[in-house]
Each structure stands twice: as C-alpha cells, then as structure tokens.
C-alpha positions as CSV (number, residue, x, y, z in Angstrom):
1,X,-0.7,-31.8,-29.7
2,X,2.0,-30.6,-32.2
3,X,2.4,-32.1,-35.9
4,X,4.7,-35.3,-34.4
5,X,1.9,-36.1,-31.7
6,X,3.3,-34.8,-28.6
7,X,1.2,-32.8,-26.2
8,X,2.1,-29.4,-25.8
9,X,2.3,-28.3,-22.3
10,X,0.3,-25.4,-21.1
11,X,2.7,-22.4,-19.5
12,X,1.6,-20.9,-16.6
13,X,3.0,-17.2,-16.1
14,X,4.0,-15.2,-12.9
15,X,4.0,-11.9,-13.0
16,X,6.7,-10.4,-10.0
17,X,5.8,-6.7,-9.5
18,X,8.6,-4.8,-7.9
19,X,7.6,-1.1,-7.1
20,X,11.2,0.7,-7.0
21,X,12.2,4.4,-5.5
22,X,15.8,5.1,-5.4
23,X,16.7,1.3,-5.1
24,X,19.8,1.7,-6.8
25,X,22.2,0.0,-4.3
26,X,19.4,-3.2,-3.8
27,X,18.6,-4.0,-7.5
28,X,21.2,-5.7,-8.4
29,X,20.8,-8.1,-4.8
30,X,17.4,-8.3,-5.3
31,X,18.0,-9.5,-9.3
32,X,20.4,-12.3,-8.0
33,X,18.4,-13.8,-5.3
34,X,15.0,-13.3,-7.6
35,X,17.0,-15.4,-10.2
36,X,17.9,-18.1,-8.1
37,X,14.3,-18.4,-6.4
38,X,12.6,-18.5,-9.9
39,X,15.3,-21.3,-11.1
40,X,13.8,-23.4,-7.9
41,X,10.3,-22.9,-9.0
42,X,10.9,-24.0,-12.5
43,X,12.9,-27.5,-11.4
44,X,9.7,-28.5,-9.3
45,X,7.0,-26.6,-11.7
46,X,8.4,-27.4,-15.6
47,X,4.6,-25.6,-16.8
48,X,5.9,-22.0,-15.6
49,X,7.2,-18.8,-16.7
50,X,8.2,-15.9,-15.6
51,X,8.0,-12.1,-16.2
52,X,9.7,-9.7,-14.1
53,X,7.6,-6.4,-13.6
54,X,10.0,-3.3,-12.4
55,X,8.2,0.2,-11.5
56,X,10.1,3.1,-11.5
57,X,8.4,5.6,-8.6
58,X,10.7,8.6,-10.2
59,X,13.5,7.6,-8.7
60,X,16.2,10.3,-8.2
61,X,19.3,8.1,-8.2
62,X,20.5,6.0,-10.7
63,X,17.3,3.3,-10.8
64,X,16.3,3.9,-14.1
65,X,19.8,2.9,-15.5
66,X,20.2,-0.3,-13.5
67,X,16.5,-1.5,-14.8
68,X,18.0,-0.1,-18.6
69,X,20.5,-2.6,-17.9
70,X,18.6,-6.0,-16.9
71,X,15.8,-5.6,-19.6
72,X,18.4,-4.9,-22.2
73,X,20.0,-8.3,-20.6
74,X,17.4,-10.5,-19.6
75,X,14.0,-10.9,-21.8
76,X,12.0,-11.5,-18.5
77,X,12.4,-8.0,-17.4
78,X,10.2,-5.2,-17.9
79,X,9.8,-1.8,-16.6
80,X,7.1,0.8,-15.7
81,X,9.6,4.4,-15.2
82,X,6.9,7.1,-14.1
83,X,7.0,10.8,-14.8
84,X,7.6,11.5,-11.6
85,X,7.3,10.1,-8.1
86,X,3.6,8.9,-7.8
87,X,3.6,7.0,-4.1
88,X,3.9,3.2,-3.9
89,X,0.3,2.9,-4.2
90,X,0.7,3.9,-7.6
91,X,3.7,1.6,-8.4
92,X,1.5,-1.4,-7.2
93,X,-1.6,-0.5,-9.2
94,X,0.5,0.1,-12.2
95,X,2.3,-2.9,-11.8
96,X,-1.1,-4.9,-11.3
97,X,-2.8,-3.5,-14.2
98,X,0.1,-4.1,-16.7
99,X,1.1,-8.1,-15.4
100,X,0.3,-10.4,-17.7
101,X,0.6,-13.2,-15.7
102,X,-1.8,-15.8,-14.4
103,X,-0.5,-15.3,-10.9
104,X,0.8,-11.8,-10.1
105,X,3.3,-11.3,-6.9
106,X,4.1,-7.6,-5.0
107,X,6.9,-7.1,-3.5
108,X,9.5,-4.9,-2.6
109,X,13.1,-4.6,-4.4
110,X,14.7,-4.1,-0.7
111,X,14.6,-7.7,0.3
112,X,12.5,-7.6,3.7
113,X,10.1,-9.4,1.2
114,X,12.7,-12.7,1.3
115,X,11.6,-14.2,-2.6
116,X,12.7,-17.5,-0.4
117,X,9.4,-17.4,0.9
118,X,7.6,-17.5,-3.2
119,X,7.9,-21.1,-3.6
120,X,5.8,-21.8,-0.8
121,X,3.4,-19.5,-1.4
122,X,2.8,-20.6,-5.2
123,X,2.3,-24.3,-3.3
124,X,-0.4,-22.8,-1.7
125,X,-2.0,-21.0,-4.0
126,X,-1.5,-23.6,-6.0
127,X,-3.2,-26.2,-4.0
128,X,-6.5,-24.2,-5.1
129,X,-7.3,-23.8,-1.2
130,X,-6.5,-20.1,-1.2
131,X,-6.6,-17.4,-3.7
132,X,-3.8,-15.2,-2.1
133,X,-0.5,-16.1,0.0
134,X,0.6,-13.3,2.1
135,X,3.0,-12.6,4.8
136,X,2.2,-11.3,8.2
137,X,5.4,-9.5,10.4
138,X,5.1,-11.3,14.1
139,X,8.0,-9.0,15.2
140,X,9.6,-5.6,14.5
141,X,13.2,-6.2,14.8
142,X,15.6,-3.3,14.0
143,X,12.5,-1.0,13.4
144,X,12.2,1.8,15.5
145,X,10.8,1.5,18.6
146,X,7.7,4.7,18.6
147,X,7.2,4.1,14.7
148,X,6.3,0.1,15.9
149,X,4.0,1.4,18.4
150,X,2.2,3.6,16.3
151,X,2.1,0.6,14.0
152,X,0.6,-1.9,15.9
153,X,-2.0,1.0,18.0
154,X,-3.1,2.4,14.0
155,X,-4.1,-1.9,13.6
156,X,-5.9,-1.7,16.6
157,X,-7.9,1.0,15.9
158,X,-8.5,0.3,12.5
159,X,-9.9,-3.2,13.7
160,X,-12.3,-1.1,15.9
161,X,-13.2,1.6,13.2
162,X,-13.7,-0.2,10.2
163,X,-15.9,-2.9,8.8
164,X,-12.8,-4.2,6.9
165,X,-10.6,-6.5,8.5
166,X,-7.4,-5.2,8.4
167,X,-4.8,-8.3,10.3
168,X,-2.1,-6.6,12.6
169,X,1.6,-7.2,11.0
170,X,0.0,-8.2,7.1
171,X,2.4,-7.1,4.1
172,X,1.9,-6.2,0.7
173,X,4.5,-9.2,-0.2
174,X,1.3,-11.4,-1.4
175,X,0.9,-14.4,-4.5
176,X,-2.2,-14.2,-5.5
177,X,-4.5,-15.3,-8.7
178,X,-5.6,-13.6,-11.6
179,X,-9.1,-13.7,-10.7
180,X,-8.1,-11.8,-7.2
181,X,-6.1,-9.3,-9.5
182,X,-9.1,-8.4,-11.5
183,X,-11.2,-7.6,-8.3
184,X,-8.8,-5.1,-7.3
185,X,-8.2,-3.8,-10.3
186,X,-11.8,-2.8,-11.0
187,X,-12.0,-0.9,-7.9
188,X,-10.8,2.9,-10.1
189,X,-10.4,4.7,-7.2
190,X,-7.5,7.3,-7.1
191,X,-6.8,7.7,-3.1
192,X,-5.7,4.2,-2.8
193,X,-5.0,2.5,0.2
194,X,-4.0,-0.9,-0.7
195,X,-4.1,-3.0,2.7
196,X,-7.7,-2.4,3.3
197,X,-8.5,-3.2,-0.2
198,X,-6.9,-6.4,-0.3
199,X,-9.4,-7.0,2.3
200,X,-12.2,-5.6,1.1
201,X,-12.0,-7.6,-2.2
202,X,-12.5,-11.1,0.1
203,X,-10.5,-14.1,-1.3
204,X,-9.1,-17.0,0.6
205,X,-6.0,-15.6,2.3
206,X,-3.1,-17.7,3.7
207,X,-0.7,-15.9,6.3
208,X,2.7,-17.0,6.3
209,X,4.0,-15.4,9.8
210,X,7.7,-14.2,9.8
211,X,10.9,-12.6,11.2
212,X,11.0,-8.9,10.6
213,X,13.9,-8.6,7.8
214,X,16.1,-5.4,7.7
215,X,16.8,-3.7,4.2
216,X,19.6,-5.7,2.3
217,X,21.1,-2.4,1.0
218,X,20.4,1.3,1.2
219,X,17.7,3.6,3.5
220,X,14.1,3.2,3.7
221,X,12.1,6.6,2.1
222,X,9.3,6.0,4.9
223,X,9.8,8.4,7.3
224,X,7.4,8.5,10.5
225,X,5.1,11.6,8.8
226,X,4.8,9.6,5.6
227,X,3.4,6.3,7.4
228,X,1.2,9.4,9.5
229,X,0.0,10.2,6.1
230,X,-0.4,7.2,5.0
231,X,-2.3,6.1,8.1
232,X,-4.8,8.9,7.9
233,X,-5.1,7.7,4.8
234,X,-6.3,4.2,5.5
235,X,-9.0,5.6,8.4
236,X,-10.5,8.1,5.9
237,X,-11.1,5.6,2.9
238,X,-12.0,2.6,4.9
239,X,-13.7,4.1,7.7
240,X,-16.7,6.7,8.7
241,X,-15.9,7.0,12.2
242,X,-14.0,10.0,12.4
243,X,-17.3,11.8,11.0
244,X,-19.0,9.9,13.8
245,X,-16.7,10.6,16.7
246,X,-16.8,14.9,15.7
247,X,-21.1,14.3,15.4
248,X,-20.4,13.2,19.0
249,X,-18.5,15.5,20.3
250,X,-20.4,18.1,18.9
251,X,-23.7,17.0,20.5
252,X,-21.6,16.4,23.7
253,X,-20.3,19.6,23.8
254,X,-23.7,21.4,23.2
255,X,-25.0,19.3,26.2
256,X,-22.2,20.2,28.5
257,X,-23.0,23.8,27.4
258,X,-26.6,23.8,27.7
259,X,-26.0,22.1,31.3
260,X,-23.6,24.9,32.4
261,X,-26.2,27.9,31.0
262,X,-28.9,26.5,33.3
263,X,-26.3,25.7,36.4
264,X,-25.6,29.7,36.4
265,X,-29.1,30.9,35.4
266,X,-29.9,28.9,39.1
267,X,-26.9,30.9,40.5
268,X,-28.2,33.9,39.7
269,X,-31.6,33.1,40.2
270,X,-31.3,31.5,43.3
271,X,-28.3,32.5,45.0
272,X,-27.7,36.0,43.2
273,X,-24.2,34.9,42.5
274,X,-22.5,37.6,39.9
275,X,-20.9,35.6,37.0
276,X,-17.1,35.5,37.3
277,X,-13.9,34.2,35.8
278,X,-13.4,35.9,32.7
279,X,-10.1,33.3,32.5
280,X,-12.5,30.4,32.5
281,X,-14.8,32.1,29.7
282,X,-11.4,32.7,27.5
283,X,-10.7,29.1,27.7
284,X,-13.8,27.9,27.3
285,X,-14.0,29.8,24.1
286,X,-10.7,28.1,22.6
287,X,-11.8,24.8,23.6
288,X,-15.1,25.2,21.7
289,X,-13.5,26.8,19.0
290,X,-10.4,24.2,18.6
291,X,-13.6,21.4,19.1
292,X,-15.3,22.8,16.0
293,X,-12.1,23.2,13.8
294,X,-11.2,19.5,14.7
295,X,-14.5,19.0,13.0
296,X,-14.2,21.2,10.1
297,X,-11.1,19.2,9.5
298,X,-12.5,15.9,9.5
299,X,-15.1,16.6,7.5
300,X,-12.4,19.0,5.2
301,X,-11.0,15.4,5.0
302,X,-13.7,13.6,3.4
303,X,-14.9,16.4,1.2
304,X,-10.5,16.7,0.1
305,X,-11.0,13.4,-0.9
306,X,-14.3,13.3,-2.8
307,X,-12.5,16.2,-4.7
308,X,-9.6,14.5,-6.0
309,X,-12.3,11.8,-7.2
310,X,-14.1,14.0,-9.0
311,X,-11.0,15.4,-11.0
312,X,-10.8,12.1,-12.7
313,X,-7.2,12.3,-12.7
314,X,-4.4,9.1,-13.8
315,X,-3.3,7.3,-11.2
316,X,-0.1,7.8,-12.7
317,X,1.4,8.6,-16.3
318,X,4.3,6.5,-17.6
319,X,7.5,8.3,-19.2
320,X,9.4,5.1,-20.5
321,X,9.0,1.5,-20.7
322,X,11.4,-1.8,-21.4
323,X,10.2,-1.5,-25.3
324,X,12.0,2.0,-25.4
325,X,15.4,0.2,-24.3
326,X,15.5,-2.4,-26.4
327,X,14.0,0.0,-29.4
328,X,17.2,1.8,-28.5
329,X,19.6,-1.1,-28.4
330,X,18.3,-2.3,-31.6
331,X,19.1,1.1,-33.4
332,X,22.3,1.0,-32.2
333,X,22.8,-2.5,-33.4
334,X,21.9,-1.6,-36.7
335,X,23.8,1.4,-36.9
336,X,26.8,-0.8,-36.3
C-alpha cells in the first residue's frame, strides 16, 4: 500500500518480440494494428504493460530508420539492430534473451501473425492451464503450391525421424510465460532450430488453428533453398536418423555386393561363364561411389555442425540499440 492506504497494483509486462528483415513497407501497418490490439488488452487487463521488442536482422532497406522513428516516439519501443544479417533464429533468441517481460510473444512484423489473435492467447495462458499459446496454419492459401508440399512431407518425416514432436502447420507466433522463456533460453546452442526446441522444452501448449494470412505489405526473403536449408537444418539437430539410414545402406550395399561376388564365383565355377559387361561394372562403380559420398556427407553434416559448436561463437553481436536514439535525440535537444 502507498502512504494514503491504497493498494498498489502489481503490473504485469509483455514483452512483443518482432524479428525484422527489410520490413520497411510493413512497420508502420504492423505498429498501427499492434497499437490498437495492446489498447484492447489493457481495457479488459488494467494490471498490464507493454514493451515492444524490434530486431533488426541487418536489414538492407530503410528498417533501421523507421524503428529510429517509433522508439524516439513511443517509450514502449525498443530495438535490437544487428551487425549484420544473422538469420531469424537469431532475431528470436535475441529478442528472447533481452524481454523483460513476464510473458514474452514472437512474431513476425509482416502480419500473417494477425496481433488479433494476442488477446485470446493471453486468456489462455492466463487461465494457468497452459504455459504457451501458439498458432497452427490448417491451410496454405496464396502459398505456393511445391513449397506447401514440401512443407507438409518435411512434417511428416520429421514426425517419423525424431523423438521430438514437431505438429504439422505450428508457427513461431506463440504467448508464452517467463518460466517457458527461461527453458529455452538455457539451451546455448548456436545451430538453432527453433520449432523443435519449442518442443523439446515441454510446456502445456494450446493450438489455436487458423486461416493462412498473406503478407500485409512487401515480399517474403524465404525463398524455396532457404526453407531447404532451413529444413536440413531441423533433421540434423533434432534427429540421428540420417546417420542411421547411410549405416544401413552401407551394410546393405556390402550384402548385395558380397551376394553378387559369390553368384559369379558359381558362374565360373560351375558353368565356366567368362565375366562380362564392363558397362554394368562402370555403373556399378558410380553407384557405390555416389552411396559412399552420400554418407561422407551426412556424417560431414554432423561433424560441420559439432564444429561451429566448438568455435564458441555469438549467436549474434548487436551494432545499435533504442538507448543510442534517444541518447541522440537528447543531444540534439540540448544543443537547441
């Protein structure tokens, strides 16, 4: 209670982490419908706050100076500009390990993450049923239609591959609570692949299943080899299968070899057939040898990515923040 015997009420924070690349033509969208969905959520929640959590992937376009402008005009904002472009994985574990809220949203600047959807999910997470409020896609509307198949065959197979559950269609669009934040924050890893480690952490999850959205404004970076990438990414770190799979094919193949060496040692033996087709031998040689690069690669793979552990490197390395901004606007203030 204060000195005249009222009780003070006890804020609760969010934290909305937007990882930005070259989101020029979207920010100021996504600012006005943010605004209006955090004005809802403070008429039926007076206890909460927000902070506003922008990170700037090195964008190339004129980002930066649109995110100089909100935090100069609105005390909510913050920003995270990188030294360069780091991958969204980046932007989200930056943005996660420099919230300071209670409850810490992802999402993207681009609106196919509708902020409608955040007042529902605090409800739920709220409630103290669930730890995390996530969306799931039940339709790919407008997307491409190979890059959707891809999609939804690289689910399947991660389902079969991997002990974590990985749920066909889920975003990163998720509410979730402090406690959840921590857990995924200690894992230090630097080849990050954030869907399966949103899993792999646990947590009550709530899926809220929606409408694909298209893009408010501009063009998507994700071209078809980057979500290739980025899905080789997610079978190396959550998965040991591939080393599996070339362990079997190499066994296999030394069987099916060892079977054909006594078939023509019979041959000869038995029938005194002459051994022929040098054609068959050359291709049997560049099957075996594109078998055992395959291999190679896999295991290149794994061993790539044990590297790049082992380096110790930063996740990513910050160039400028919101404090720079105002420290600027303040100068110039005082000049005047």
């Amino acid at each position: 209670m204060d000195g005249c015997g009222t009780e003070r009420i006890a804020m609760k924070k969010i934290s909305i982490v937007v990882p930005c690349y070259n989101e020029q033509e979207v920010l100021p969208l996504f600012y006005i419908e943010i605004q209006k969905v955090m004005q809802q959520i403070q008429e039926e929640h007076a206890d909460t706050e927000f902070e506003l959590l922008f990170i700037n992937d090195g964008s190339r376009d004129g980002t930066l100076a649109k995110l100089r402008e909100l935090a100069k005009q609105d005390e909510r904002v913050r920003y995270i500009s990188f030294s360069r472009n780091f991958g969204k994985e980046s932007g989200m574990y930056a943005g996660l390990e420099n919230a300071t809220g209670d409850y810490v949203v992802i999402m993207d600047a681009d609106l196919q993450h509708p902020p409608a959807f955040l007042p529902k999910m605090y409800n739920i997470v709220l409630s103290g049923e669930y730890d995390c409020a996530t969306t799931r896609r039940v339709s790919r509307k407008g997307e491409p239609k190979l890059l959707s198949w891809f999609s939804r065959k690289f689910y399947k197979i991660m389902k079969r591959i991997s002990q974590t559950e990985i749920v066909d269609g889920a975003q990163d669009f998720r509410f979730m609570t402090r406690q959840m934040v921590d857990s995924i924050l200690a894992m230090k890893e630097y080849n990050r692949f954030s869907k399966g480690i949103f899993s792999w952490v646990g947590f009550r999850t709530k899926y809220i299943e929606y409408e694909n959205v298209e893009r408010a404004a501009g063009t998507s970076t994700w071209s078809f080899w980057k979500l290739f990438r980025y899905a080789l990414d997610g079978f190396f770190a959550f998965s040991t299968a591939p080393l599996t799979i070339s362990s079997i094919l190499g066994v296999a193949s030394c069987l099916i070899a060892f079977i054909m060496i006594i078939v023509i040692i019979i041959k000869k033996l038995a029938f005194g057939d002459p051994v022929q087709g040098f054609a068959t031998l050359i291709c049997a040689i560049f099957f075996m040898g594109g078998l055992q690069l395959f291999c190679v690669g896999i295991a290149g793979q794994y061993l790539a990515k044990t590297y790049l552990e082992t380096k110790k490197r930063p996740i990513y390395l910050v160039q400028e923040t919101e404090k720079d901004a105002r420290k600027d606007m303040d100068t110039a203030a005082g000049e005047q």
